[in-house]
C-alpha positions in Angstrom: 36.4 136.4 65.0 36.2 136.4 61.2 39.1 136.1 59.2 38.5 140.0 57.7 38.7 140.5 61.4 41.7 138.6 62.1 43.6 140.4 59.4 42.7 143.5 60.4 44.1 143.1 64.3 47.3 142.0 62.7 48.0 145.0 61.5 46.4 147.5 63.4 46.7 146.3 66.7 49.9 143.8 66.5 51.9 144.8 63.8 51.4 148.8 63.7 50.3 149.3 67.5 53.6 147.9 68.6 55.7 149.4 66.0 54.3 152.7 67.3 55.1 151.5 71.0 58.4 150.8 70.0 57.6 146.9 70.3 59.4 145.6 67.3 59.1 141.8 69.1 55.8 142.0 70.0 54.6 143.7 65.9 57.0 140.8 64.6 54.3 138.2 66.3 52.1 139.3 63.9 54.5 138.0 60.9 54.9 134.4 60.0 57.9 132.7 60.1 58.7 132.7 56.0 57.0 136.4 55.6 58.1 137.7 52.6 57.9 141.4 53.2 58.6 144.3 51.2 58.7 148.2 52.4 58.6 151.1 50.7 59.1 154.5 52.7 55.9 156.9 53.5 57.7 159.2 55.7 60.7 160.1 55.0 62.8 160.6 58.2 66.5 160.6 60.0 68.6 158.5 56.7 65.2 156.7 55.8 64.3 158.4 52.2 61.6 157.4 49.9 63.1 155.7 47.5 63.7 151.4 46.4 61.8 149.4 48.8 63.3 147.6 51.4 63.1 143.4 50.7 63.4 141.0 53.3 62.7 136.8 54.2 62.0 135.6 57.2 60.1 137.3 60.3 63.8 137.3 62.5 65.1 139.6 59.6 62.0 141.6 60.1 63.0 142.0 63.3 66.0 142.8 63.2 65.2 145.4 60.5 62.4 147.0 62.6 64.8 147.2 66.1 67.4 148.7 64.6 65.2 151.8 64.0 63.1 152.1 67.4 64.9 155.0 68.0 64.6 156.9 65.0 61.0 155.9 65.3 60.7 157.3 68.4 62.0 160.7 67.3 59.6 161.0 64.1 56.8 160.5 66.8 54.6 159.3 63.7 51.4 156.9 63.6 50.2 154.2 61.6 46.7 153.4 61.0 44.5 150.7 58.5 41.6 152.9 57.0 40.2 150.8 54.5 40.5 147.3 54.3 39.0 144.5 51.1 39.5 140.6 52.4 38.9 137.6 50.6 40.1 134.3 51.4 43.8 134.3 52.6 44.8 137.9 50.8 44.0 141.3 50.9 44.8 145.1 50.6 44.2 148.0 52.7 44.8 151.7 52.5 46.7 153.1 55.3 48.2 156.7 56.9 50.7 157.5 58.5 50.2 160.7 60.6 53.1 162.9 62.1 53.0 165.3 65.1 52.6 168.1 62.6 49.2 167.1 61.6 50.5 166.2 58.3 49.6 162.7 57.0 50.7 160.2 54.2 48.7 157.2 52.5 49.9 154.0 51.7 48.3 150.9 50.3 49.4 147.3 51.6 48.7 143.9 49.6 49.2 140.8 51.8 48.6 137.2 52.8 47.9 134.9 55.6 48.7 131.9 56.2 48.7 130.0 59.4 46.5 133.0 61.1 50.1 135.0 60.6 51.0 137.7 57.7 53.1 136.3 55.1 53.0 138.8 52.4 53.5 142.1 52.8 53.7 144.7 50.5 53.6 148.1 50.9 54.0 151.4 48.8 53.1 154.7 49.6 50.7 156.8 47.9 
């Protein structure tokens, strides 16, 4: 598996599939130990609005952040997805959706990094 490939499991199939499942532990393995990671809202939902982005060290504040909202997660019902993805070397960006049970669906772009085969930049901002 190619790096481009690599990056692309971690975040559709880790990090997002399990989010979606409401598998904050199992998306967190996705995240490196030191990720810095930084969140702005898509979809705006329960007391989550789009508004300053959310910034957080360390994949057990990740966590943490992420379990704390399985069940509003649940509710929304929503999905995220990678579309389009550019790699080279460690870093990359993607443009991403997130689709509701509506039919209705938001974009967002991500910039990352990896390092140690793990995430450990992530920034995203929706579109």
């Amino acid at each position: 598996m190619s790096t481009a490939e690599r990056a692309y499991e971690l975040f559709e199939k880790i990090y997002y599939g399990n989010i979606d499942r409401g598998d904050m532990a199992g998306a967190a393995t996705a995240l490196h130990p030191e990720i810095e990671w930084s969140h702005q809202q898509v979809w705006a939902h329960h007391e989550f609005a789009r508004g300053a982005p959310e910034r957080l060290q360390g994949r057990t504040a990740v966590e943490q952040f992420l379990a704390a909202r399985v069940g509003q997660l649940r509710e929304a019902r929503i999905r995220h997805h990678v579309r389009d993805m550019v790699f080279e070397r460690n870093r990359g960006a993607f443009l991403g959706a997130v689709d509701g049970p509506d039919g209705r669906t938001l974009g967002f772009m991500v910039w990352f990094e990896l390092r140690d085969d793990l995430v450990s930049r992530y920034l995203l901002r929706p579109l």
